[in-house]
PDB file of N, CA, C, O and CB in Angstrom:
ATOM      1  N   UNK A   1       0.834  -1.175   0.000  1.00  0.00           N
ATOM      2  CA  UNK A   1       0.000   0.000   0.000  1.00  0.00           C
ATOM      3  C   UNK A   1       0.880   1.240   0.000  1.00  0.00           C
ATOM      4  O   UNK A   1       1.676   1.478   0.908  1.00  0.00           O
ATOM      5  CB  UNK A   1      -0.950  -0.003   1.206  1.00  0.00           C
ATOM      6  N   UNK A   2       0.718   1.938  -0.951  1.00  0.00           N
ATOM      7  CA  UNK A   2       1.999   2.840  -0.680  1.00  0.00           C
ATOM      8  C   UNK A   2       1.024   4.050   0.458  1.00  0.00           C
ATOM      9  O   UNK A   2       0.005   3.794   1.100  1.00  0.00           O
ATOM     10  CB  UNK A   2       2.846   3.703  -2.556  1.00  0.00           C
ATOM     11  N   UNK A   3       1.771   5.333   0.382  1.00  0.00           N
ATOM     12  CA  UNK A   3       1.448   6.149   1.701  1.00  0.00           C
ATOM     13  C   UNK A   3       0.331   7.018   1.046  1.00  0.00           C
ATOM     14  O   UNK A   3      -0.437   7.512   1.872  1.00  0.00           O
ATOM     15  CB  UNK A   3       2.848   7.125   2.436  1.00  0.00           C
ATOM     16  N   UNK A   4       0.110   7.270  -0.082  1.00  0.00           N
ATOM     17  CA  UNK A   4      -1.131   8.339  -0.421  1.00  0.00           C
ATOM     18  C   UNK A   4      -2.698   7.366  -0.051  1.00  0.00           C
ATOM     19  O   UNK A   4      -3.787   7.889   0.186  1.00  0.00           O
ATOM     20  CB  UNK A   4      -1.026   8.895  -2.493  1.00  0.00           C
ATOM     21  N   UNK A   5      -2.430   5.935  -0.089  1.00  0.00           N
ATOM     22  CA  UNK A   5      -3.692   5.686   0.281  1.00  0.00           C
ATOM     23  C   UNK A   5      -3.641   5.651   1.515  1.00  0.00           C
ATOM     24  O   UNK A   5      -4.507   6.426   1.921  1.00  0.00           O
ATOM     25  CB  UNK A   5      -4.266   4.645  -0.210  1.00  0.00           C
ATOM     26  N   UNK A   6      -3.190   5.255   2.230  1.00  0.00           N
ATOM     27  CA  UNK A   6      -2.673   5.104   3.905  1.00  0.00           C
ATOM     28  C   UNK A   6      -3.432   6.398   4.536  1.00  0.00           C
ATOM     29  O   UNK A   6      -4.152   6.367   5.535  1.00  0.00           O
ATOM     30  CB  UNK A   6      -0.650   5.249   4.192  1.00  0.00           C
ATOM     31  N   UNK A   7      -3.058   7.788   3.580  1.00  0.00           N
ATOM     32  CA  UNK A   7      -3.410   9.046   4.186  1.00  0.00           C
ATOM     33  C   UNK A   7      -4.837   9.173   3.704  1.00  0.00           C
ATOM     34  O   UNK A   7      -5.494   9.939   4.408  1.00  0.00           O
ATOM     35  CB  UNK A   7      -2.440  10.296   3.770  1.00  0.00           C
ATOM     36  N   UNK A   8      -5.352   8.747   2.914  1.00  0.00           N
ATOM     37  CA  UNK A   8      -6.279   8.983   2.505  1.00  0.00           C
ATOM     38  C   UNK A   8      -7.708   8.271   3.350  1.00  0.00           C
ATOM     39  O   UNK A   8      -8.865   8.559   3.044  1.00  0.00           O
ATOM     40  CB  UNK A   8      -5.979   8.705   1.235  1.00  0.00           C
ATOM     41  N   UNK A   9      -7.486   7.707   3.992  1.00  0.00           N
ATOM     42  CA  UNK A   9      -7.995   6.796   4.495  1.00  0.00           C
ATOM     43  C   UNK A   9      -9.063   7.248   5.775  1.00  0.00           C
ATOM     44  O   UNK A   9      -8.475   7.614   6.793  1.00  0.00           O
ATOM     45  CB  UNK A   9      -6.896   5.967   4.788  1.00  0.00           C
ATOM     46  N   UNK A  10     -10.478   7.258   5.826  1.00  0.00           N
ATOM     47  CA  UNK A  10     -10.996   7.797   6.750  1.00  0.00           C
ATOM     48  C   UNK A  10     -10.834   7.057   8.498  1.00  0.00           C
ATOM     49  O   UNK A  10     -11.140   5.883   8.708  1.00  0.00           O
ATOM     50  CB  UNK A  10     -12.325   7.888   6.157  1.00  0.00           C
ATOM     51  N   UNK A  11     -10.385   7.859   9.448  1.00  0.00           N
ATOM     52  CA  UNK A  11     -10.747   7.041  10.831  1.00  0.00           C
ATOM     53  C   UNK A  11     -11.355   8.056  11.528  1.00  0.00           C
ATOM     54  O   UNK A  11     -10.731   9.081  11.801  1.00  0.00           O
ATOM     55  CB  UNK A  11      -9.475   6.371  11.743  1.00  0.00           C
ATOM     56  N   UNK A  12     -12.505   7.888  11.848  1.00  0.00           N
ATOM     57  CA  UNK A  12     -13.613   9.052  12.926  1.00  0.00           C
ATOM     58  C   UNK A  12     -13.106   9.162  13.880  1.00  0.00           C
ATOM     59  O   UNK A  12     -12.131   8.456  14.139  1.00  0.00           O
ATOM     60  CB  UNK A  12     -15.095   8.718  13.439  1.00  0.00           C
ATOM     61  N   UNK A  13     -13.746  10.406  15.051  1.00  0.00           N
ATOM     62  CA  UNK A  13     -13.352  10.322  16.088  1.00  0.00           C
ATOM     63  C   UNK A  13     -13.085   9.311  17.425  1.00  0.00           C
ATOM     64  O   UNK A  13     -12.135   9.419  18.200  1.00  0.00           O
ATOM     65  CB  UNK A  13     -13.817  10.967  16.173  1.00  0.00           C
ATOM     66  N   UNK A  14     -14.029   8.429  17.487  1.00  0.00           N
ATOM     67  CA  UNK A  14     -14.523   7.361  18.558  1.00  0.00           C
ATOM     68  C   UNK A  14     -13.157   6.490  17.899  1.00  0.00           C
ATOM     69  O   UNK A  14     -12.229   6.712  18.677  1.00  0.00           O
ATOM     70  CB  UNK A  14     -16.496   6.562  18.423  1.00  0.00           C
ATOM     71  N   UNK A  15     -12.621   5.484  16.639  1.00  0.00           N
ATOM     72  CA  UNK A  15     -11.926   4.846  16.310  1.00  0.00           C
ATOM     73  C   UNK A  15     -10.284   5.777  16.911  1.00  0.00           C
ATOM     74  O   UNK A  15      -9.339   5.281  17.524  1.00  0.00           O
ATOM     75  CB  UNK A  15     -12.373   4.539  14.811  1.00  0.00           C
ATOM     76  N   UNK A  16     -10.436   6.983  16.521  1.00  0.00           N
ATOM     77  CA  UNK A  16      -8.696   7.966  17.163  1.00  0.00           C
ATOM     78  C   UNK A  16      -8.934   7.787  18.822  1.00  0.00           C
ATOM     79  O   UNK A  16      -8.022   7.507  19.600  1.00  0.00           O
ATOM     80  CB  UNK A  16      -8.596  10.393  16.676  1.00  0.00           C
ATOM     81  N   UNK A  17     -10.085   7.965  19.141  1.00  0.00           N
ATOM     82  CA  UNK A  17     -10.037   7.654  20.787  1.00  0.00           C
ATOM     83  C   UNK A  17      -9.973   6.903  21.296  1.00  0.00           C
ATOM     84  O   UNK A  17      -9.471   6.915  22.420  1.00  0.00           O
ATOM     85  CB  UNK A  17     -10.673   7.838  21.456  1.00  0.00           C
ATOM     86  N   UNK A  18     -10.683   5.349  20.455  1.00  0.00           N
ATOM     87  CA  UNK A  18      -9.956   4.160  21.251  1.00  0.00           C
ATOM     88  C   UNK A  18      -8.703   4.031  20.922  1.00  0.00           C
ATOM     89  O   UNK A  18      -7.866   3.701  21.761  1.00  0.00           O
ATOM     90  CB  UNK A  18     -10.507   2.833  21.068  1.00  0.00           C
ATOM     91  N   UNK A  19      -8.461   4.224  19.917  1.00  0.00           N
ATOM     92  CA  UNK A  19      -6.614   4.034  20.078  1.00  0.00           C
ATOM     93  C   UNK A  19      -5.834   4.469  20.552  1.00  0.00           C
ATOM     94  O   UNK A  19      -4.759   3.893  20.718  1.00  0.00           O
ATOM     95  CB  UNK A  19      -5.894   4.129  19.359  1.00  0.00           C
ATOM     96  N   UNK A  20      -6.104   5.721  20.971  1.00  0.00           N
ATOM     97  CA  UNK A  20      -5.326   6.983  21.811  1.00  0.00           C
ATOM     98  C   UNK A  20      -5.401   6.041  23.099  1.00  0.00           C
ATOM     99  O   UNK A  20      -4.330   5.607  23.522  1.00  0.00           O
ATOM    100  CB  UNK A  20      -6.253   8.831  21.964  1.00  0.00           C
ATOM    101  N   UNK A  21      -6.566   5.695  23.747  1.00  0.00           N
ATOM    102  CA  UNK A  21      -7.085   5.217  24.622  1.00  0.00           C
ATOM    103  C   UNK A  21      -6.205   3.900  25.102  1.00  0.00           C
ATOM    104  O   UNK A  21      -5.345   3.992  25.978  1.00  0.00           O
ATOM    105  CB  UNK A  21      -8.393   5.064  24.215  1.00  0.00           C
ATOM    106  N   UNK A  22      -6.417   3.078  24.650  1.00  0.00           N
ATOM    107  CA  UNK A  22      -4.824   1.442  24.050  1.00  0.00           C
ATOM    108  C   UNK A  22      -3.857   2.160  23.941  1.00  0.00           C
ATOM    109  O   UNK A  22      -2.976   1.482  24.471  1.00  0.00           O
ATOM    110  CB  UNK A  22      -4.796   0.362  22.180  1.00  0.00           C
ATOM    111  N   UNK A  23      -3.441   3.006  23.640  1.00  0.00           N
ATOM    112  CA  UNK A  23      -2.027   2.994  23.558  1.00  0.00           C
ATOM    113  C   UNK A  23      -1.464   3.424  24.991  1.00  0.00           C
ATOM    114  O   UNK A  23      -0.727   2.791  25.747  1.00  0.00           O
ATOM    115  CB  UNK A  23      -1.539   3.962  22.377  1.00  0.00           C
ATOM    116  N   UNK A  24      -2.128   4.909  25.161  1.00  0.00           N
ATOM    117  CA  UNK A  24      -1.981   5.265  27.044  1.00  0.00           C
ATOM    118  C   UNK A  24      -1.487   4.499  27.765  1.00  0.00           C
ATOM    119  O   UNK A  24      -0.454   4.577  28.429  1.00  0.00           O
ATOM    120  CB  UNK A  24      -3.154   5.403  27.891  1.00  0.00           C
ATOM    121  N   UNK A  25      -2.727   3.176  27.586  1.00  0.00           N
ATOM    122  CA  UNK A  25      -3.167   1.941  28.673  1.00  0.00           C
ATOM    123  C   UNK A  25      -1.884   1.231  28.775  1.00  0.00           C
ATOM    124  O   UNK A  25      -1.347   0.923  29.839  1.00  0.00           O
ATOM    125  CB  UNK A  25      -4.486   0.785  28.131  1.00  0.00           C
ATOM    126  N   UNK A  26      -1.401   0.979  27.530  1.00  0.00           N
ATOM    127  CA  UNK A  26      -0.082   0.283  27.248  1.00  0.00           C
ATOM    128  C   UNK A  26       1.117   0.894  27.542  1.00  0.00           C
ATOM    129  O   UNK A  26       1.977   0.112  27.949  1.00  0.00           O
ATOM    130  CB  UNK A  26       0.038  -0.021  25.973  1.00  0.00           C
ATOM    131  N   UNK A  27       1.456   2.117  27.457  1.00  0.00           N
ATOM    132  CA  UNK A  27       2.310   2.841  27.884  1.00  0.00           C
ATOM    133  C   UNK A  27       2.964   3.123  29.733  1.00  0.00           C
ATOM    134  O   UNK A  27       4.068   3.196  30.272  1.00  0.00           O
ATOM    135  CB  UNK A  27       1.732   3.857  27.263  1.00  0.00           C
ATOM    136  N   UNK A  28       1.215   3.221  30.257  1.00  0.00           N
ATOM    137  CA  UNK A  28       1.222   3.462  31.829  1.00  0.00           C
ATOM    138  C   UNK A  28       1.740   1.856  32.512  1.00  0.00           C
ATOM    139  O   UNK A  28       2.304   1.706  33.595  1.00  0.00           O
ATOM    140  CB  UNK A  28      -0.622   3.994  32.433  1.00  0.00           C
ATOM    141  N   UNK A  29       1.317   0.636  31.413  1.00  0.00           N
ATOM    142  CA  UNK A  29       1.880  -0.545  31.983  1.00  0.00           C
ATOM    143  C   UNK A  29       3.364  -0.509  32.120  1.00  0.00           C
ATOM    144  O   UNK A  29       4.028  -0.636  33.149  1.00  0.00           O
ATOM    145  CB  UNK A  29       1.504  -1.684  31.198  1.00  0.00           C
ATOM    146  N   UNK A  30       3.799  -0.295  30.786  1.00  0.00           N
ATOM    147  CA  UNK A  30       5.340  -0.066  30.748  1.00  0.00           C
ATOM    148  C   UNK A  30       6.216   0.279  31.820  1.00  0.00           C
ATOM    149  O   UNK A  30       7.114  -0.368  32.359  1.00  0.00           O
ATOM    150  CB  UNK A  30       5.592   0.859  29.955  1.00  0.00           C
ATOM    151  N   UNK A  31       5.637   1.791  32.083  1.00  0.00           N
ATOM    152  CA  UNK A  31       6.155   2.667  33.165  1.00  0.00           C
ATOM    153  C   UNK A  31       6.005   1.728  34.462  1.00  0.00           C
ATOM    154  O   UNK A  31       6.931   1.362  35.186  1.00  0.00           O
ATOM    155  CB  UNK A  31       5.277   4.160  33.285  1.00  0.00           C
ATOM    156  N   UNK A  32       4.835   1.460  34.583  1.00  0.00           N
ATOM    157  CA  UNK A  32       4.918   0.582  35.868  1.00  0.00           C
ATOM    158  C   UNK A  32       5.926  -0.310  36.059  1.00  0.00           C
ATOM    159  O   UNK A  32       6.479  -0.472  37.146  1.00  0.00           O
ATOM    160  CB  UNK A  32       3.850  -0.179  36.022  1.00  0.00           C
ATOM    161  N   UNK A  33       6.297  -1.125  34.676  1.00  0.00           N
ATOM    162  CA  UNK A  33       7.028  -2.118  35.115  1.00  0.00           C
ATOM    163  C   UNK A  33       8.721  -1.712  34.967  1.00  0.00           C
ATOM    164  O   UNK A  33       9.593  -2.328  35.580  1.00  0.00           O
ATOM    165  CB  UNK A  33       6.547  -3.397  34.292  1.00  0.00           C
ATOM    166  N   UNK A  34       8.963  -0.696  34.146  1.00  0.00           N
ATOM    167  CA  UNK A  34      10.241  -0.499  34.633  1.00  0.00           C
ATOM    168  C   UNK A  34      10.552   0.178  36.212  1.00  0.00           C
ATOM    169  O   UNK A  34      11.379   0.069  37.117  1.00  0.00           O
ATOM    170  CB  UNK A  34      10.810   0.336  33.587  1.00  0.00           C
ATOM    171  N   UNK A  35       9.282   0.955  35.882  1.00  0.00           N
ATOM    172  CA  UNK A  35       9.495   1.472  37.758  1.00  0.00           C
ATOM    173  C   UNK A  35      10.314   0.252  38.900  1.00  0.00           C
ATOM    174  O   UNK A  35      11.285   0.278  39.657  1.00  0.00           O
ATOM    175  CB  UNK A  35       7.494   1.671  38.605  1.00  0.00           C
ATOM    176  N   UNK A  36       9.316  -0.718  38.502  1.00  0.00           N
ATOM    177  CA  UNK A  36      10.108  -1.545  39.052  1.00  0.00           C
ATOM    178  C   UNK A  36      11.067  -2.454  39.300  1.00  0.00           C
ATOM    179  O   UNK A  36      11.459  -3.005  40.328  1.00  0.00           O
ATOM    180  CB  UNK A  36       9.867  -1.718  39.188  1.00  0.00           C
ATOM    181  N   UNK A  37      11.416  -2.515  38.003  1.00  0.00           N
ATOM    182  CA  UNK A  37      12.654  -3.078  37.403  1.00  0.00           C
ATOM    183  C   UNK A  37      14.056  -2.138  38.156  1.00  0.00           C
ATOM    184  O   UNK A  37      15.092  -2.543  38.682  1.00  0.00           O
ATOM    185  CB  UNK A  37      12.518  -2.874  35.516  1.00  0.00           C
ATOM    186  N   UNK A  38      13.555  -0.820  37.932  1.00  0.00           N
ATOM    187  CA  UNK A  38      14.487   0.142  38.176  1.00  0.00           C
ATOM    188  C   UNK A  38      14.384  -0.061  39.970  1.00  0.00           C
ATOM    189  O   UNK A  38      15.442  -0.096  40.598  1.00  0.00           O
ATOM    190  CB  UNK A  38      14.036   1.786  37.398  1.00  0.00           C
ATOM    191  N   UNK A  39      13.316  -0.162  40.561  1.00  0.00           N
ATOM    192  CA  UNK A  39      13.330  -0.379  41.733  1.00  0.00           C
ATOM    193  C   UNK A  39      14.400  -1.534  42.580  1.00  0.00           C
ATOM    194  O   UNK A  39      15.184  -1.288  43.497  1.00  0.00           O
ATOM    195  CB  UNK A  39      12.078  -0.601  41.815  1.00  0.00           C
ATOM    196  N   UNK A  40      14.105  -2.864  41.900  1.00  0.00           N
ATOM    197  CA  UNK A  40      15.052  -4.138  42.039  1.00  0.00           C
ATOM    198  C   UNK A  40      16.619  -3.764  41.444  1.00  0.00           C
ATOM    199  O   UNK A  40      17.569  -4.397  41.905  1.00  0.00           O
ATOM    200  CB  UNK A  40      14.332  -5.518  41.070  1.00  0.00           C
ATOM    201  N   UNK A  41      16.762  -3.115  40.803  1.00  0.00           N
ATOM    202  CA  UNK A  41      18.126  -2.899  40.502  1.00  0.00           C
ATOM    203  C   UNK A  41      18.637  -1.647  41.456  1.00  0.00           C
ATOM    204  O   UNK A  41      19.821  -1.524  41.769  1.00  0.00           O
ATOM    205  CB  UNK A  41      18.284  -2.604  38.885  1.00  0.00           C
ATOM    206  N   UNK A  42      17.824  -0.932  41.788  1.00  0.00           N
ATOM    207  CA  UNK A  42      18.408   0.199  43.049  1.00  0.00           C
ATOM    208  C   UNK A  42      18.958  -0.950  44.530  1.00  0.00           C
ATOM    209  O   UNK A  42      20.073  -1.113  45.027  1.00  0.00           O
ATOM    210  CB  UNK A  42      16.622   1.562  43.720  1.00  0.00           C
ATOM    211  N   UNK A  43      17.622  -1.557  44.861  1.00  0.00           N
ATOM    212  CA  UNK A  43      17.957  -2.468  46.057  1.00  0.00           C
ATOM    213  C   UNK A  43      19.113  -2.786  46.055  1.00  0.00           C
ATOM    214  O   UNK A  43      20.062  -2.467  46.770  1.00  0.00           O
ATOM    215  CB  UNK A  43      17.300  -3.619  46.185  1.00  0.00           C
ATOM    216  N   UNK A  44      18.940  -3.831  44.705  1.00  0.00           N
ATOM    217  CA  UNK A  44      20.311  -4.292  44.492  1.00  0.00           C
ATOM    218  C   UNK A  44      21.334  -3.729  44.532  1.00  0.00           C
ATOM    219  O   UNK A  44      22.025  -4.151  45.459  1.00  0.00           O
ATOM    220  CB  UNK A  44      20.477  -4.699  43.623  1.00  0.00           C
ATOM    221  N   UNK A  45      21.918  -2.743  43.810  1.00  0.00           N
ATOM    222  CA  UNK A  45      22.997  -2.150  44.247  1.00  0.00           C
ATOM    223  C   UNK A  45      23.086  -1.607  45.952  1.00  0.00           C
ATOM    224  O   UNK A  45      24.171  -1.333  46.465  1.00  0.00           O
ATOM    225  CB  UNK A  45      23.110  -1.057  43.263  1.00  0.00           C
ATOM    226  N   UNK A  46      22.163  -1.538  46.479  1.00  0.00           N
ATOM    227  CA  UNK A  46      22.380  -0.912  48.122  1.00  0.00           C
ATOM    228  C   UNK A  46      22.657  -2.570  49.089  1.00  0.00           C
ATOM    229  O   UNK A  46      23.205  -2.596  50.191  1.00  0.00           O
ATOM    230  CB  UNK A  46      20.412   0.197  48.842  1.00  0.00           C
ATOM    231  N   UNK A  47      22.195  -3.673  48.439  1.00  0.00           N
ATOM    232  CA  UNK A  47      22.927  -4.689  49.209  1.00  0.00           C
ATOM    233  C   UNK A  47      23.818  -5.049  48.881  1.00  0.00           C
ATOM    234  O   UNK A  47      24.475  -5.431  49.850  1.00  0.00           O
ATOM    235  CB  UNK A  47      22.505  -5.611  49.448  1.00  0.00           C
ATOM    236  N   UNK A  48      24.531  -5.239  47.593  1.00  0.00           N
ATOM    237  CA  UNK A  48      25.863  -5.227  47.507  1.00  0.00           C
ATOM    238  C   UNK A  48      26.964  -4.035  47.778  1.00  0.00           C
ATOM    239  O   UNK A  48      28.182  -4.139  47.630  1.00  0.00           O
ATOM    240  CB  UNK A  48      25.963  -5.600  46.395  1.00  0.00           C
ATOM    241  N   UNK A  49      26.270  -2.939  48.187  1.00  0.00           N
ATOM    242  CA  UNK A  49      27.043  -1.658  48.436  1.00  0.00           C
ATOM    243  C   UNK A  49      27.668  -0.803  47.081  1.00  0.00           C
ATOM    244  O   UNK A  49      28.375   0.196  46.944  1.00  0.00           O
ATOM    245  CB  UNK A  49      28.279  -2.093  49.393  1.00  0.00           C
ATOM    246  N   UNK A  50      26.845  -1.998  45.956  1.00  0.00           N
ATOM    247  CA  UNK A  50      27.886  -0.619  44.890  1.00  0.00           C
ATOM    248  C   UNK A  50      27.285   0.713  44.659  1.00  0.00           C
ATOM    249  O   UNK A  50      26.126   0.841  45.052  1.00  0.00           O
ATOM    250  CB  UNK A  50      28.160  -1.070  43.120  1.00  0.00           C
ATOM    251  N   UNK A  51      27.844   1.714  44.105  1.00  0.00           N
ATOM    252  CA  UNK A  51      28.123   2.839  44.232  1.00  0.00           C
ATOM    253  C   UNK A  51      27.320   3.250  42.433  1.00  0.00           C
ATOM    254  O   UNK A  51      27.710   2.691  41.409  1.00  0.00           O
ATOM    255  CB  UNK A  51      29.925   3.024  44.683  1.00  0.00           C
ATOM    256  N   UNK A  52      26.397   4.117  42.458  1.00  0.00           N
ATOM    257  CA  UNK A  52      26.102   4.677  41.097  1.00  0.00           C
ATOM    258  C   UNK A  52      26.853   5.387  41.134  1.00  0.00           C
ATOM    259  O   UNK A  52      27.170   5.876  42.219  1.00  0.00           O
ATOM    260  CB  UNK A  52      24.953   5.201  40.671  1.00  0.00           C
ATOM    261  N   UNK A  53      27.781   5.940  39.371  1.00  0.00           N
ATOM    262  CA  UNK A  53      28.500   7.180  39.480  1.00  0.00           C
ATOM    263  C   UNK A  53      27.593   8.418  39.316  1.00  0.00           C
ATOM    264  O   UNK A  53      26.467   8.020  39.018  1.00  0.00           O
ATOM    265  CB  UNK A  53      29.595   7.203  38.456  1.00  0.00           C
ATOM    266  N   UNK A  54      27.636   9.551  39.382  1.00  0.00           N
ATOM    267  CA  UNK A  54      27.009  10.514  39.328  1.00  0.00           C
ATOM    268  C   UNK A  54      27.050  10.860  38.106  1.00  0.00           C
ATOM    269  O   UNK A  54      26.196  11.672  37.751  1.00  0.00           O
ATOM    270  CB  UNK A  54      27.306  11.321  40.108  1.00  0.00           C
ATOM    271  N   UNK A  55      27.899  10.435  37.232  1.00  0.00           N
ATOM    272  CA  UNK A  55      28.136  10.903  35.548  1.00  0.00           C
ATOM    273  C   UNK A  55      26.604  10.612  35.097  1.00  0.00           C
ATOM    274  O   UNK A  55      25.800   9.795  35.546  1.00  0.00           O
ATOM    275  CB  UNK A  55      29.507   9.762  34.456  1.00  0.00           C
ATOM    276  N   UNK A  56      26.457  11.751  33.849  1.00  0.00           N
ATOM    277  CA  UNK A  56      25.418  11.497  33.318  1.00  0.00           C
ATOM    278  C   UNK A  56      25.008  10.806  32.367  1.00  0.00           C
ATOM    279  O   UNK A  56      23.821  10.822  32.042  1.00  0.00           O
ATOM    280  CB  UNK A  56      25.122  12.175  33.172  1.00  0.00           C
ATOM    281  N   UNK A  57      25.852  10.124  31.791  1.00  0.00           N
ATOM    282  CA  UNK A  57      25.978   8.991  30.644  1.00  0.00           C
ATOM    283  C   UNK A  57      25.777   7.225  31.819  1.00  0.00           C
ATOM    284  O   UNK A  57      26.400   6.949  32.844  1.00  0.00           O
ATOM    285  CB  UNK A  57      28.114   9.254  29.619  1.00  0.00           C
ATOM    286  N   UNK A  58      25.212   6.793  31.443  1.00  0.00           N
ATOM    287  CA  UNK A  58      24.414   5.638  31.735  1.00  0.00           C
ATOM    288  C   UNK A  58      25.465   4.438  31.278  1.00  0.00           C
ATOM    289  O   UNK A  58      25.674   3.451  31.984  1.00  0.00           O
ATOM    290  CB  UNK A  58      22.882   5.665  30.884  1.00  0.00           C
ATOM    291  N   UNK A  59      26.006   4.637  30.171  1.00  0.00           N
ATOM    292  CA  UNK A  59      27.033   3.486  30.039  1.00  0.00           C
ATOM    293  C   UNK A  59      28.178   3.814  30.470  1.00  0.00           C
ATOM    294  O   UNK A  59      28.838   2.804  30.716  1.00  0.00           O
ATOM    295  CB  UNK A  59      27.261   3.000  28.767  1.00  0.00           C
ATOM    296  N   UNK A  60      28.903   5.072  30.745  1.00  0.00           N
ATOM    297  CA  UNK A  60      30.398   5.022  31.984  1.00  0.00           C
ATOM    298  C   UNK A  60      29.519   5.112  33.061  1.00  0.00           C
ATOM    299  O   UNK A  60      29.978   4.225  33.781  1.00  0.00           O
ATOM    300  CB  UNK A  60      31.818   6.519  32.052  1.00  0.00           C
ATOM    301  N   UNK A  61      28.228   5.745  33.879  1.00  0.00           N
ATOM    302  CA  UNK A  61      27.910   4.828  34.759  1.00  0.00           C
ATOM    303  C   UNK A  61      28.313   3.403  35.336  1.00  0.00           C
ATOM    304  O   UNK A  61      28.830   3.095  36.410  1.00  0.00           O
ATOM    305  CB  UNK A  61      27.088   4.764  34.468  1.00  0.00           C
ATOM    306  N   UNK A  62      27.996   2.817  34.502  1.00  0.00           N
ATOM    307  CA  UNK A  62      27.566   1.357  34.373  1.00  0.00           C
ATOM    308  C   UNK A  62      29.203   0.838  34.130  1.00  0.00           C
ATOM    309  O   UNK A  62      29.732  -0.009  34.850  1.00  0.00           O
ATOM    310  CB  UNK A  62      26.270   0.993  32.908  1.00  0.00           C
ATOM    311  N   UNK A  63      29.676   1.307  33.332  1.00  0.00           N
ATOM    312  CA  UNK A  63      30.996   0.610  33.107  1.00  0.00           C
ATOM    313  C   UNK A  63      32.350   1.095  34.313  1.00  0.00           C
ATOM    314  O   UNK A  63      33.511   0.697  34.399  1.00  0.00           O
ATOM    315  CB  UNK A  63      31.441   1.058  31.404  1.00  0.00           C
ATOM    316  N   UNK A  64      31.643   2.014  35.049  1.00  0.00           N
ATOM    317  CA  UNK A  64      32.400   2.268  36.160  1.00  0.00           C
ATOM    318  C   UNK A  64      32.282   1.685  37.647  1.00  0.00           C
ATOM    319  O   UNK A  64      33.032   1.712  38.622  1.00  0.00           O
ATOM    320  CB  UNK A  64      32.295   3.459  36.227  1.00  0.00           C
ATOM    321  N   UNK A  65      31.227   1.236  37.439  1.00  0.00           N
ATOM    322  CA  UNK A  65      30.609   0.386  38.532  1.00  0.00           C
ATOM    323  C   UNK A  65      31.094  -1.139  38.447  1.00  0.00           C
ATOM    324  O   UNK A  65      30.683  -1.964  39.263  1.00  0.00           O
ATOM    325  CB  UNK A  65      28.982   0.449  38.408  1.00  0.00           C
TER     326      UNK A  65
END
């Protein structure tokens, strides 16, 4: 299908709102679960005592640790 029909293509309001709607839904799961992902990996580092660096790059973080 190339993209002029793609655009051409009618979707009403109620069809943009459930999808808006699903996607949110799916998004707020996400967040939840890295929250906690990120949560178990904080612990973790406070029972083994390691140290986050304060750098703002995430991989010399990580590769300094």
């Amino acid at each position: 299908m190339g993209p002029w029909v793609v655009a051409k293509q009618n979707i009403d309001r109620k069809e943009l709102r459930d999808w808006d709607a699903s996607a949110r839904a799916w998004l707020c799961i996400a967040d939840k679960v890295k929250k906690k992902q990120q949560s178990r990996c904080f612990l973790a580092l406070d029972q083994f005592d390691l140290k986050m660096a304060s750098r703002s790059g995430l991989y010399y973080g990580v590769i300094e640790v």
